[in-house]
C-alpha positions as CSV (number, residue, x, y, z in Angstrom):
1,X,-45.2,-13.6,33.7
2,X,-47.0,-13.6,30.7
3,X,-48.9,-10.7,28.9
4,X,-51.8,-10.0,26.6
5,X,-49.0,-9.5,23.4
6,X,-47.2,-12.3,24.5
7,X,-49.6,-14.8,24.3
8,X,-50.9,-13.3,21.3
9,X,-47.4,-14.0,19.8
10,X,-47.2,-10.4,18.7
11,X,-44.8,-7.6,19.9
12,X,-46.1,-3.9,21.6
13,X,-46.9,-1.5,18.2
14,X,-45.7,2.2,18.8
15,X,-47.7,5.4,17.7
16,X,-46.1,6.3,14.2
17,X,-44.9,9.9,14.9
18,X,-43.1,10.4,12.0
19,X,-45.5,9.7,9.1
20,X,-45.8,13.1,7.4
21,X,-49.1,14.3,6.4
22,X,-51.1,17.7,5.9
23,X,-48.3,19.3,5.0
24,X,-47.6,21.4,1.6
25,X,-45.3,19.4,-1.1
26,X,-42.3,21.5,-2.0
27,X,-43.1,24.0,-4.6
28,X,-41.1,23.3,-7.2
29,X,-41.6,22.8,-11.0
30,X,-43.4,26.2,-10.8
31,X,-43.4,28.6,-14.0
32,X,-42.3,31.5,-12.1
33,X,-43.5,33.8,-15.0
34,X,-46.7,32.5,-16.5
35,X,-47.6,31.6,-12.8
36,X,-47.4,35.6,-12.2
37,X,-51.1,36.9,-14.0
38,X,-50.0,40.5,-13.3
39,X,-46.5,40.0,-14.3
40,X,-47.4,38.4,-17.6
41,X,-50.2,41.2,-18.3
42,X,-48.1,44.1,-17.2
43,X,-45.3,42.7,-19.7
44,X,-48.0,42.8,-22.8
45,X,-49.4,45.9,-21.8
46,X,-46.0,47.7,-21.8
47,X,-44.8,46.4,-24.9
48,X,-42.7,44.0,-24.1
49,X,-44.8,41.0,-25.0
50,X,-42.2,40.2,-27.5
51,X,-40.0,39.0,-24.5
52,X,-42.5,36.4,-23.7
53,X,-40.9,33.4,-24.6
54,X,-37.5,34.3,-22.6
55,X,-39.0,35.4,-19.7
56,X,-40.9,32.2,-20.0
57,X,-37.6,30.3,-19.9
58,X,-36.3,32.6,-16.8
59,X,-39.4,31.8,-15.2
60,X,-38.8,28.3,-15.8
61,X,-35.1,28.1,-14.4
62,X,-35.9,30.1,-11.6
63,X,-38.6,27.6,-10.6
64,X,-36.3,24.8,-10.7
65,X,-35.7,22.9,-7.5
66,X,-31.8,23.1,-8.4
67,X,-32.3,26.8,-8.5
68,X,-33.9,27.2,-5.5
69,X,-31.3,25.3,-3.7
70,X,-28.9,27.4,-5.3
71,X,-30.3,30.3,-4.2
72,X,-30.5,28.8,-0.2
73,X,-26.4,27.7,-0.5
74,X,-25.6,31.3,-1.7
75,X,-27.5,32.1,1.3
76,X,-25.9,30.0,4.0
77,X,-22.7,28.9,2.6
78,X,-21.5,33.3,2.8
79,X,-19.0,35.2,1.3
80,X,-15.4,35.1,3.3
81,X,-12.9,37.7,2.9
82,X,-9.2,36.7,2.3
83,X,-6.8,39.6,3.4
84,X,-3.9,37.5,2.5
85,X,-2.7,34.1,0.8
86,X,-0.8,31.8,2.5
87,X,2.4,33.0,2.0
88,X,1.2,36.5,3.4
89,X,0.9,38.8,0.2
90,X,-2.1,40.8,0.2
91,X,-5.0,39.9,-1.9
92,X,-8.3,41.3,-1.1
93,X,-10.6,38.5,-2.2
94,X,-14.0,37.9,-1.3
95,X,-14.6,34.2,-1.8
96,X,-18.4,33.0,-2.9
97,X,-19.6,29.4,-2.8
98,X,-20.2,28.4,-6.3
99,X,-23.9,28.5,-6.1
100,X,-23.6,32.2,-5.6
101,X,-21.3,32.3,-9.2
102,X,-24.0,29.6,-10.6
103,X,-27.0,31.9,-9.7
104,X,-25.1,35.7,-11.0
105,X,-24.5,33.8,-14.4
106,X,-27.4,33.0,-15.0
107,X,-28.8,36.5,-14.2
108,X,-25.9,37.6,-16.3
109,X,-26.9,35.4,-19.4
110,X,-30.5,35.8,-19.8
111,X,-29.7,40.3,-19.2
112,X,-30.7,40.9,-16.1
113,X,-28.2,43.6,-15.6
114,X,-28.0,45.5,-19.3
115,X,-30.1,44.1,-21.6
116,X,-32.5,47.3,-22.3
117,X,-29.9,49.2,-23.0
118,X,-27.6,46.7,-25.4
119,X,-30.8,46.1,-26.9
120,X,-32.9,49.5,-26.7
121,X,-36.9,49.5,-28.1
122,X,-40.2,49.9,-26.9
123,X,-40.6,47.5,-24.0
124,X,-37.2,46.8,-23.4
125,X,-37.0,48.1,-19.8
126,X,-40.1,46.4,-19.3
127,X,-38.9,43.2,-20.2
128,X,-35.1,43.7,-18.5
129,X,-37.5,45.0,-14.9
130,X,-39.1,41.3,-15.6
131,X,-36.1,39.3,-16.2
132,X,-34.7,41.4,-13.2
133,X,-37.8,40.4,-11.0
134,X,-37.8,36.5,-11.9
135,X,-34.3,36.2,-10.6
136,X,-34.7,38.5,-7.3
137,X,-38.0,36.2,-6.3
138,X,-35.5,33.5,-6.0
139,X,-32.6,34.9,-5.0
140,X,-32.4,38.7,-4.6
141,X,-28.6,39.2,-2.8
142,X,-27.1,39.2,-6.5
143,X,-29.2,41.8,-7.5
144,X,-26.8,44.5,-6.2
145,X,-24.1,44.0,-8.4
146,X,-26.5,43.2,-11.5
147,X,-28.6,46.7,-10.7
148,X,-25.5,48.4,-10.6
149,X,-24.0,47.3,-13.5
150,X,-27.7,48.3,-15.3
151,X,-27.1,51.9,-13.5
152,X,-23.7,53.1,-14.4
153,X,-24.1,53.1,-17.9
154,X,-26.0,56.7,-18.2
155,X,-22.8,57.8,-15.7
156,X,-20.5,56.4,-18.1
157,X,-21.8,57.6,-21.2
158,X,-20.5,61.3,-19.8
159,X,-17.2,60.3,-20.1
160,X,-17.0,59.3,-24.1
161,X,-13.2,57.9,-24.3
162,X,-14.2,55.3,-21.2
163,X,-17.6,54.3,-22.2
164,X,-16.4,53.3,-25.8
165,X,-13.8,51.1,-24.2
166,X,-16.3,49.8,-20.9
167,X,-19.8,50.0,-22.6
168,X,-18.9,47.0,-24.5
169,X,-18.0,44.4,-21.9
170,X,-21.0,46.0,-19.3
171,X,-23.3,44.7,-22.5
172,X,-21.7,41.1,-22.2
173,X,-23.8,38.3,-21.4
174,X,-20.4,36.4,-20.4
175,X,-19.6,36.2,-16.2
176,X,-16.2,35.4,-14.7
177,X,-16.0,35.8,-10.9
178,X,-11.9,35.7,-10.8
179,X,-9.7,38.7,-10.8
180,X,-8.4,39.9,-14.3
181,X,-7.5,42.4,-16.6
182,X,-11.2,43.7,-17.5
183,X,-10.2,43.1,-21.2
184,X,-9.6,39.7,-20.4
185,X,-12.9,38.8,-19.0
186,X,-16.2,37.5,-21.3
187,X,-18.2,40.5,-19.1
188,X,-17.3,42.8,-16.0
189,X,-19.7,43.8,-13.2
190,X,-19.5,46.9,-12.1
191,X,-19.7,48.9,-8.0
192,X,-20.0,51.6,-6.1
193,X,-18.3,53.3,-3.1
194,X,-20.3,56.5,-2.3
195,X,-20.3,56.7,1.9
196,X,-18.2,57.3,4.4
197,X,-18.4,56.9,7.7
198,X,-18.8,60.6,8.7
199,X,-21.2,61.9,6.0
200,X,-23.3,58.6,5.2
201,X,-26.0,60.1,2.7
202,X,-24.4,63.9,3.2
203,X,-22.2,62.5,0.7
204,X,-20.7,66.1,0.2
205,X,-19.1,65.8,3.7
206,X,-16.9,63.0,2.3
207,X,-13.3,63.5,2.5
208,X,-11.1,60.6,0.4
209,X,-9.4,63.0,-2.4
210,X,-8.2,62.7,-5.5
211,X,-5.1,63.8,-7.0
212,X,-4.6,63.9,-10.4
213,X,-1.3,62.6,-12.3
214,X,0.5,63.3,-15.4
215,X,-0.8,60.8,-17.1
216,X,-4.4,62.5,-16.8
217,X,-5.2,59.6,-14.3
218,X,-6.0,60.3,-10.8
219,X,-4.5,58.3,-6.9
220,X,-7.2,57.8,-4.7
221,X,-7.1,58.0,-1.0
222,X,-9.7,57.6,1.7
223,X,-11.8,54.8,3.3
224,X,-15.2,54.0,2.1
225,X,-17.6,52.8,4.7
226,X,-20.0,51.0,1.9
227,X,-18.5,49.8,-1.2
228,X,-21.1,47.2,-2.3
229,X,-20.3,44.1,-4.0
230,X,-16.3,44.4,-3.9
231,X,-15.1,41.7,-6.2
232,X,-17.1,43.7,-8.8
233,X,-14.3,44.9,-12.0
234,X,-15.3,48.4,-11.2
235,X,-16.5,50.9,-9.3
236,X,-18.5,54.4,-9.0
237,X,-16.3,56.6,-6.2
238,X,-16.8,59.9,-5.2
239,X,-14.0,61.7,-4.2
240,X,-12.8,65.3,-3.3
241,X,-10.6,66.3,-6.4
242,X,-7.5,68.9,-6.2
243,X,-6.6,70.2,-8.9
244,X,-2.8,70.4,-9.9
245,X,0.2,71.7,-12.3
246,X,1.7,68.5,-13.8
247,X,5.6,68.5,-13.3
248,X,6.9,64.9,-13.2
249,X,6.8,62.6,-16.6
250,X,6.9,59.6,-14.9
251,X,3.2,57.5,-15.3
252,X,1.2,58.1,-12.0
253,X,3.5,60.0,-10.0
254,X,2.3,63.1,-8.4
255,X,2.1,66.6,-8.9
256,X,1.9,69.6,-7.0
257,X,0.4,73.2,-6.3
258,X,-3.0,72.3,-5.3
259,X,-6.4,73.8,-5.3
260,X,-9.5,72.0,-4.3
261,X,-12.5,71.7,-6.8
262,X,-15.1,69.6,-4.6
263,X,-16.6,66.5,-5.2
264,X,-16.1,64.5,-8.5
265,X,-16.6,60.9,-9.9
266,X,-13.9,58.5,-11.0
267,X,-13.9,54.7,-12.4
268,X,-12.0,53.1,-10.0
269,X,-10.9,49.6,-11.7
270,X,-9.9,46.7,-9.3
271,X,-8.0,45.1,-11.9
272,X,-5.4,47.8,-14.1
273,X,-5.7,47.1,-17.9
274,X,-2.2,46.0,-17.7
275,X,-2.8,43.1,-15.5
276,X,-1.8,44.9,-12.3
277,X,-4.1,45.3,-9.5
278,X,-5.6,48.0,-8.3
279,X,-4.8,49.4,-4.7
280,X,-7.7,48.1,-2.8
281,X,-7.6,47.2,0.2
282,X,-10.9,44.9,1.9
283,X,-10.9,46.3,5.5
284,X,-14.0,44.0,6.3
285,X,-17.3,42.7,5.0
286,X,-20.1,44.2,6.8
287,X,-22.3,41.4,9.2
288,X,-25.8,42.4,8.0
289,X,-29.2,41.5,8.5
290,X,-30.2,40.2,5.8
291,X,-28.8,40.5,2.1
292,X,-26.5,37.4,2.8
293,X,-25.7,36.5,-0.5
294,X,-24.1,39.2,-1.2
295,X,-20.7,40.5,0.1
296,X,-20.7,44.6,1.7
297,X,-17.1,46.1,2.6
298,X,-15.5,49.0,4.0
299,X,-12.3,49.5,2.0
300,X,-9.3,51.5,2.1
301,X,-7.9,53.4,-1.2
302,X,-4.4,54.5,-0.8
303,X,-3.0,55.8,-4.5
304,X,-5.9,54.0,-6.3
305,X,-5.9,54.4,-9.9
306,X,-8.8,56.0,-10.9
307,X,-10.0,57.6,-14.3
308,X,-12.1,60.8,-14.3
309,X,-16.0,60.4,-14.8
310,X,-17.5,64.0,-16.3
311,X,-16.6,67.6,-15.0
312,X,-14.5,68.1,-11.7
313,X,-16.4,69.1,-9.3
314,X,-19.6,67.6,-10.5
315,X,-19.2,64.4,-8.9
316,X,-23.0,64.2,-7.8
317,X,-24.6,65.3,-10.6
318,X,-22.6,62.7,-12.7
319,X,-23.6,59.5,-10.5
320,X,-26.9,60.8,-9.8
321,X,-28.2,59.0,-12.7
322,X,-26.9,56.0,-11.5
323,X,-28.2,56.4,-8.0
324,X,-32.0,56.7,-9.8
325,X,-31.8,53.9,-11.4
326,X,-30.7,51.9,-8.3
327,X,-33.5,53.4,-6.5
328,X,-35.8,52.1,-9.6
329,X,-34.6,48.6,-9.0
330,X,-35.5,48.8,-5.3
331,X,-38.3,49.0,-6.4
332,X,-38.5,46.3,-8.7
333,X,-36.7,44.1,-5.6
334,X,-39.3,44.7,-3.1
335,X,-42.4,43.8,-5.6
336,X,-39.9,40.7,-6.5
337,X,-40.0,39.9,-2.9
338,X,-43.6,40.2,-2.4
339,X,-44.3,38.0,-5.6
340,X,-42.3,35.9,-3.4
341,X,-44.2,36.3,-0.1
342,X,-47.4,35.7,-1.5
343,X,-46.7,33.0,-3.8
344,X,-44.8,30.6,-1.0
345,X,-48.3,31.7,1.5
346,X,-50.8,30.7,-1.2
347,X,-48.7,27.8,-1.8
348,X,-49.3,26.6,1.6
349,X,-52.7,27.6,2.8
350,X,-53.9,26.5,-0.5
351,X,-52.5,22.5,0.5
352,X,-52.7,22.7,4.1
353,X,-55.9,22.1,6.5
354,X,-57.3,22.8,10.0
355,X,-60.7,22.9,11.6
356,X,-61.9,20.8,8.7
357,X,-61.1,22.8,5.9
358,X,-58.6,23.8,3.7
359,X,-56.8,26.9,5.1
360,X,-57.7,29.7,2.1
361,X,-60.8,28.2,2.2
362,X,-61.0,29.5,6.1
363,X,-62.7,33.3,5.7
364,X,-60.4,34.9,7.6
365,X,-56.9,33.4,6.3
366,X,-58.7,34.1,2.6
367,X,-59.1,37.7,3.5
368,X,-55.5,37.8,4.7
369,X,-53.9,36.3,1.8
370,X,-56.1,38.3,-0.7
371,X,-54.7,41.2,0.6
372,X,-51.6,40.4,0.5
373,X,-52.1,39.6,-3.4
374,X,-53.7,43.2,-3.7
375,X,-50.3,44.5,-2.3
376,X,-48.0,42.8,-4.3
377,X,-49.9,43.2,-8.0
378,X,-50.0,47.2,-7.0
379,X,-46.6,46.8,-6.4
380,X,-45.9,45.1,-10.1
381,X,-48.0,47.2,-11.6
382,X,-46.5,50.4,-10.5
383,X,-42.5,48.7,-11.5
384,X,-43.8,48.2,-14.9
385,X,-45.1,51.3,-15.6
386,X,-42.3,52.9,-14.5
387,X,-40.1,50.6,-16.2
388,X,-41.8,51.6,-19.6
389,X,-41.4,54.9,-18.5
390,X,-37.3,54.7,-18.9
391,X,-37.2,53.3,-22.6
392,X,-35.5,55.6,-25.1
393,X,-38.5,56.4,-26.7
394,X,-39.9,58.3,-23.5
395,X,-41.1,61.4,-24.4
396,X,-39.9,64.6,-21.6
397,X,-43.6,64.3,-20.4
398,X,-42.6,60.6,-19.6
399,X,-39.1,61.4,-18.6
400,X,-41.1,64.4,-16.3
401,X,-43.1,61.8,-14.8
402,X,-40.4,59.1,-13.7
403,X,-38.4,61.6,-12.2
404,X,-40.9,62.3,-9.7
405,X,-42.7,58.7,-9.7
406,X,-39.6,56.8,-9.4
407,X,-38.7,58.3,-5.9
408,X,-43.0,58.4,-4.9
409,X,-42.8,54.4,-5.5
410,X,-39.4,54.0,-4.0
411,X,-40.3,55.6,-0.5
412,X,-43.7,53.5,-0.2
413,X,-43.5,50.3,-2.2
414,X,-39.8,49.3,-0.4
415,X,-41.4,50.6,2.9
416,X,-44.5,48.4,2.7
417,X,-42.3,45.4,1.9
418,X,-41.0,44.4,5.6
419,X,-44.4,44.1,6.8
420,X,-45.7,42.6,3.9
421,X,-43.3,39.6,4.3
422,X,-44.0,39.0,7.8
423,X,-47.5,39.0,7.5
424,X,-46.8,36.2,4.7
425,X,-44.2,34.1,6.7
426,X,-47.2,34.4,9.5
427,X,-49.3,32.7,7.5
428,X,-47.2,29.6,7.4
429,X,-46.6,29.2,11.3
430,X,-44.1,28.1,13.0
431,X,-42.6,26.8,9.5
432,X,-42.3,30.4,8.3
433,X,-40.1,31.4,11.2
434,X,-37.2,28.7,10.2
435,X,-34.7,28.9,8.2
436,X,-35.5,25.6,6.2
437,X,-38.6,27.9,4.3
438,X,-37.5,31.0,2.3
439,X,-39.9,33.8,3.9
440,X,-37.8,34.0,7.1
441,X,-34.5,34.9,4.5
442,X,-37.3,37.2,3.0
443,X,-38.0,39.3,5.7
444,X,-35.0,40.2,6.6
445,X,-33.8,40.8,2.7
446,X,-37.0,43.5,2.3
447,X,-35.6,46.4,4.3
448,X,-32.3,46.5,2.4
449,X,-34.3,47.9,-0.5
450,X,-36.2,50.5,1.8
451,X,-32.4,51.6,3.1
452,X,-30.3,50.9,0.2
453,X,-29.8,54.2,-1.8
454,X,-31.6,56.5,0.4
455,X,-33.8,55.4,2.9
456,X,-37.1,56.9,3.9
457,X,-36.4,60.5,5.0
458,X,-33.8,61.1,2.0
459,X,-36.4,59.5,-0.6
460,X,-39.4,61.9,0.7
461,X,-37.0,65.0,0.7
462,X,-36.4,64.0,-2.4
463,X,-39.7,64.1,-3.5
464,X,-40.0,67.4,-2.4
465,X,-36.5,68.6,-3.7
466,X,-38.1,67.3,-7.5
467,X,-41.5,69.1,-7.2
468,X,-39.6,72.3,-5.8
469,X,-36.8,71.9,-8.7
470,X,-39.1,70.7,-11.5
471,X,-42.1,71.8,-11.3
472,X,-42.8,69.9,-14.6
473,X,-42.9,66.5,-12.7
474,X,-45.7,67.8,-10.5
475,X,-47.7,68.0,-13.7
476,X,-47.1,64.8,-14.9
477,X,-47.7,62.9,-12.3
478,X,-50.8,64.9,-11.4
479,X,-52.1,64.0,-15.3
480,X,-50.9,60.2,-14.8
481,X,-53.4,59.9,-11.7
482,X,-56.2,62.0,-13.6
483,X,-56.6,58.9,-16.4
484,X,-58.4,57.1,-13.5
485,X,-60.9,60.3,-12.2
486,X,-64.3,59.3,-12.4
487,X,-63.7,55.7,-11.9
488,X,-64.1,55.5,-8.3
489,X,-65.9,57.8,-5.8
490,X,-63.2,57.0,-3.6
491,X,-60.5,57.5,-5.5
492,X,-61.7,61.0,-6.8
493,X,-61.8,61.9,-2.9
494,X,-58.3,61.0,-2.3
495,X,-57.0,62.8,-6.1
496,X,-58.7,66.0,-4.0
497,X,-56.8,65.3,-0.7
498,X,-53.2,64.9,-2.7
499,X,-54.0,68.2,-4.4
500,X,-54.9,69.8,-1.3
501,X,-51.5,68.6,0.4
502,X,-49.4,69.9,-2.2
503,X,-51.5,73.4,-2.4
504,X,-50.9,73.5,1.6
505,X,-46.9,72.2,0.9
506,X,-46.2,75.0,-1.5
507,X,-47.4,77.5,1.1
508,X,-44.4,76.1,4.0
509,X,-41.3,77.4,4.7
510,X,-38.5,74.4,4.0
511,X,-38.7,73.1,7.8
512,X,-42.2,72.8,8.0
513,X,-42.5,71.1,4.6
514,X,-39.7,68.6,5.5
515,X,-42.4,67.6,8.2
516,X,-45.0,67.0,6.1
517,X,-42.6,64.9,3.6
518,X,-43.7,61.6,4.4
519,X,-47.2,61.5,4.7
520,X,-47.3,63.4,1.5
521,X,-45.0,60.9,-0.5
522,X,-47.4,58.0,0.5
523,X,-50.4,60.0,-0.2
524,X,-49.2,60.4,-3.8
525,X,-47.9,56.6,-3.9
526,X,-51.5,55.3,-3.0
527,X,-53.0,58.0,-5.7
528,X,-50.4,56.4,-8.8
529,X,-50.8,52.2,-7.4
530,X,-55.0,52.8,-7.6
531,X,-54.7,55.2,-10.8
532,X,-53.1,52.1,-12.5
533,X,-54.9,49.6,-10.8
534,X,-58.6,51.3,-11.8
535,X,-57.1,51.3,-15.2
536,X,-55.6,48.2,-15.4
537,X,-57.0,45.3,-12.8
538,X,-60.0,43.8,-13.3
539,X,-62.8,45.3,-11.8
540,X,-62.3,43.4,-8.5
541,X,-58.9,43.9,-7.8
542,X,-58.9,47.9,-8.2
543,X,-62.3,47.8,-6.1
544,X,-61.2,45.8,-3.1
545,X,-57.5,47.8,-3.1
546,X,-59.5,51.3,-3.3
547,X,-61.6,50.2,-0.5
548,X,-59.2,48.7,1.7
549,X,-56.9,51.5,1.1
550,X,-58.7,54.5,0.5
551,X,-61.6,53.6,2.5
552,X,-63.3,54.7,5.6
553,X,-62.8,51.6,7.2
554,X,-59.2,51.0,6.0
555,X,-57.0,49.1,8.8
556,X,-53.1,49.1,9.1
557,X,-52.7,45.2,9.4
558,X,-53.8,42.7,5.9
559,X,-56.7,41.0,6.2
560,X,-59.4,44.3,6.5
561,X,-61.0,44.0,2.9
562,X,-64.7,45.1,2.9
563,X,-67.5,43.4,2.9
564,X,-68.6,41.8,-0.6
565,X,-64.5,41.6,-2.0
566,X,-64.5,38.8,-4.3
567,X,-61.5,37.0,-2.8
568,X,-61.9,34.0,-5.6
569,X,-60.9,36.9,-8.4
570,X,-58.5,38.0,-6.7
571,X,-56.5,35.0,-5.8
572,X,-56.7,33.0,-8.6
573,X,-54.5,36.0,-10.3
574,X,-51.5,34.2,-8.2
């Protein structure tokens, strides 16, 4: 039997299903800093315009497609602990896939984790908070060890003899992931082991000890439910001390007659100075849900070395400054993160189309995205002034200020951030919920930074435990969020509702202010994002984020701007 093709002389054509089309190139080759308007202003407002250039060459590297896949291996090819070698000796080794040790070096090279303070002037936190940001957009999962490492220095500096001997390789811009003597290494990282599984945040309910030895060393012994980043060189640990009469001469042996001090802080070294490691033993690495990259462990001490950090029985007050400046970078990851939500959302509504258009160009995708921009610049805005806030030259007005600010940004800028990502993977589709696009790995990285180092209730108590303590930080945040009264009607409504919440706080006994924490917290938050923003956005930006934050009509899901926003201004800021 013959058919039409055949007697044509020509064989049956199939539909071409897999000709790609409509779809968003890869968004590579980007400038990662001078992409970022708000970024690059913020930087030259601070001070820090000086770092231009090198942030300019992070932003660069970071935008790299080579990066980028860096950044995806680190994040699928995990860390695996090894217990043992092959012969059975204990080791206690977390093993990274190289792209992991390619992405921290670089971090580590360009000062991610200590350059403002190896380097101190005006702008130098500004331009580390920057150079800190850059990388997390990519990749954040290395940012734990790098923030840490920028965090223990103030710690250290209260304990003279070890800081002159540990400052020096913390300023390094050297990286070696192997186990060594710390003296042996181009740079160390450093940890932290705080929790424990019956106290979590109630770190005074912690019960590893610390005995001290003749050599004026302390043994360690306890199990630590979070020790973050274990194949750091050292470590922050709290631990109950006990005080006792020195009787035997021999190097770390043991005394007795002993009488408890309560909590203190020790430098726990993994690797000894001679060579010899450390006693610390990797129980497991925690399966989390998101923060990938980056290896968590319970671990058991058992006779770990350890070297006193300031006064016995002070062990909180000495890491506390630490702990701040963790909670600072939380901040700085979660405005990293949205930088990254809205940047890969633009990137594709701006190249794909449906209905005959291109997708921003549809009114009610451009009034999501454009508030999804509004979120993230308050979010940069806010990191940068409170990165300026920390450089030496702060004066104690300033130093009054970032006390309280610091922990008012940290409970609503790392709370918004979960949200904020999904509503930017939405925006992609069904591509935003796989794996092969970076906003699924977002959304589930944002919420570490709302947990990590206090999460929500323990950040707004803090708030409330700085305005009862230091009354002076009231004050200063109060006159930071006056520079903007009179600029919007708004605005000058909601500066009257934060003062009438703290009038009515002051008036509570502790349980009934503890239940007023939160809203109070975000009331403030929204009071210091549109103080800076009416300051420092351009007219449309700090009009459309008042409205839709501060207004009447304000909605809880993106998209609700008010009528008349410019949404042109806006995005082409991003």
């Amino acid at each position: 039997m013959t058919t039409v093709n055949d007697q044509a002389g020509t064989a049956p054509r199939g539909h071409r299903t897999h000709e790609v089309f409509n779809q968003a190139p890869p968004r590579v080759g980007v400038n990662e800093f001078t992409s970022n308007t708000p970024l690059v202003e913020g930087v030259a407002r601070y001070d820090a315009e000086w770092a231009a250039a090198h942030l300019s060459e992070v932003g660069a590297l970071v935008g790299t497609a080579e990066f980028q896949h860096a950044a995806e291996l680190a994040n699928t090819e995990l860390p695996r602990l090894h217990s043992h070698d092959r012969y059975g000796h204990r080791i206690d080794e977390v093993e990274y896939h190289p792209a992991y040790h390619q992405v921290i070096s670089a971090a580590v090279k360009h000062g991610a984790h200590t350059s403002a303070w190896a380097e101190p002037r005006a702008g130098a936190n500004v331009a580390r908070a920057a150079t800190f940001m850059l990388f997390g957009q990519i990749e954040p999962g290395h940012g734990c060890p790098i923030s840490m490492t920028h965090s223990v220095v103030p710690s250290l500096m209260l304990a003279p003899e070890l800081a002159e001997r540990w400052l020096p390789r913390l300023y390094s811009r050297g990286y070696d992931g192997a186990l060594a003597a710390p003296g042996d290494k181009p740079g160390v990282l450093f940890g932290m082991a705080m929790t424990e599984k019956q106290g979590g945040s109630d770190v005074r309910a912690n019960t590893t000890t610390a005995e001290p030895l003749s050599d004026g060393m302390y043994a360690l012994t306890g199990h630590k439910w979070f020790c973050s980043a274990p194949m750091s060189d050292a470590f922050l640990v709290l631990a109950q001390t006990q005080e006792r009469s020195p009787r035997s001469d021999r190097t770390h042996e043991r005394s007795d007659q002993t009488a408890q001090l309560g909590l203190s802080c020790f430098l726990v070294p993994r690797v000894l100075e001679d060579g010899t490691r450390n006693v610390f033993r990797i129980q497991r690495l925690k399966d989390k849900l998101g923060n990938k990259s980056n290896a968590s462990s319970e671990i058991e001490l058992d006779g770990t070395i350890g070297h006193l950090v300031g006064e016995p029985g002070r062990g909180v007050r000495t890491i506390i400054e630490m702990v701040a400046r963790t909670r600072l970078d939380c901040v700085y990851g979660s405005a990293a993160g949205m930088r990254q939500s809205v940047a890969e959302a633009l990137w594709h509504v701006r190249h794909r189309s449906a209905f005959g258009a291109t997708l921003v160009d549809q009114p009610a995708m451009t009034a999501v995205v454009a508030d999804l921009a509004l979120e993230s610049e308050a979010a940069t805005a806010t990191a940068l002034r409170l990165a300026r806030a920390h450089d030496d030259d702060a004066s104690d007005s300033e130093k009054a200020f970032r006390r309280l600010a610091t922990a008012v940004s940290k409970y609503w800028i790392c709370k918004r951030g979960p949200h904020h990502a999904y509503e930017s993977l939405e925006c992609l589709g069904g591509n935003g919920y796989t794996e092969a696009f970076p906003l699924a790995r977002r959304y589930r990285e944002q919420p570490v930074m709302a947990v990590w180092e206090g999460s929500g209730n323990v950040i707004a108590l803090d708030v409330l435990r700085a305005m009862t303590r230091e009354p002076e930080t009231v004050s200063a945040f109060d006159a930071e969020l006056n520079l903007a009264r009179g600029a919007s009607s708004l605005f000058d409504a909601h500066l009257d509702r934060v003062h009438a919440m703290l009038a009515e706080l002051a008036t509570l006994e502790p349980a009934a202010a503890q239940q007023r924490a939160r809203p109070v917290a975000a009331a403030m938050a929204l009071g210091l994002q549109g103080s800076l923003l009416l300051r420092e956005a351009p007219n449309p930006v700090a009009e459309a984020f008042i409205s839709a934050r501060l207004g009447a009509d304000r909605d809880l899901e993106y998209g609700s701007l008010p009528a008349g926003t410019d949404f042109a201004a806006i995005l082409e800021r991003h």
